[in-house]
N, C-alpha and C positions, 0 to 999 in steps of 0.2 A: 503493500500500500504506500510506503514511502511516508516521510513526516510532513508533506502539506499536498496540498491538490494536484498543486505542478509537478509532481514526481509519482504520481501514480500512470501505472499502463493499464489501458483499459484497450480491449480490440475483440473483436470481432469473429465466429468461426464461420467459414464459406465452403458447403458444401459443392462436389461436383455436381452440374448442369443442374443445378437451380433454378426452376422455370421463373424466380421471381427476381432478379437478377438485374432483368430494365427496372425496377423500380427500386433499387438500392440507391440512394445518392455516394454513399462513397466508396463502391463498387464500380460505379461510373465513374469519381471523379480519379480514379487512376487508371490513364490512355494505354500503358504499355502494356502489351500483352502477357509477355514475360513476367512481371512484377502481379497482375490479376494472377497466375498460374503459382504464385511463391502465397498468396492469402488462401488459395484452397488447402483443405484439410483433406487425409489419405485415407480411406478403408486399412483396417489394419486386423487384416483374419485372425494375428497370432491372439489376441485383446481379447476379440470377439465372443460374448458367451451363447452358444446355440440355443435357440428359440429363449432368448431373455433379453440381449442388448448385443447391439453393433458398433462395434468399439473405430475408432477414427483419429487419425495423429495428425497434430497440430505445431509447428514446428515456431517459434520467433528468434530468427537470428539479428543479432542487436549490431553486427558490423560488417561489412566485405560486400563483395560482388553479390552475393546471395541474401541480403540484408531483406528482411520485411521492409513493407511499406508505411512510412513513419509520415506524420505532420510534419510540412515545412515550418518548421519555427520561427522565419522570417515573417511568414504573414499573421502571425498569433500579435505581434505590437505592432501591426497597423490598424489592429481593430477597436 
């Protein structure tokens, strides 16, 4: 949770083919293909418990080429 508002991660899980997907606003507002395909979460058989729940990995890498898709922080003190 972090010690004030500004230090908490709060996000999102995004299922494959989601038929409701046009109507996410910030699902939409990230253009590159690549970066929407790094917000989806995975089916993960090994997790999974037969006829109870279907288990799904969700990954947040916080630096590099592979880095989740984060708020520009630039535009947070324009507003």
């Amino acid at each position: 949770m972090g010690r004030a508002f500004t230090q908490r991660l709060i996000t999102q899980m995004y299922f494959p083919d989601d038929p409701l997907f046009f109507q996410d606003p910030m699902w939409n507002s990230v253009r590159d293909e690549k970066a929407r395909q790094r917000m989806l979460c995975h089916y993960d058989h090994t997790a999974t418990a037969p006829e109870w729940a279907l288990a799904f990995q969700f990954d947040i890498v916080l630096r590099g080429p592979q880095a989740s898709v984060f708020e520009d922080e630039e535009h947070d003190d324009d507003e």
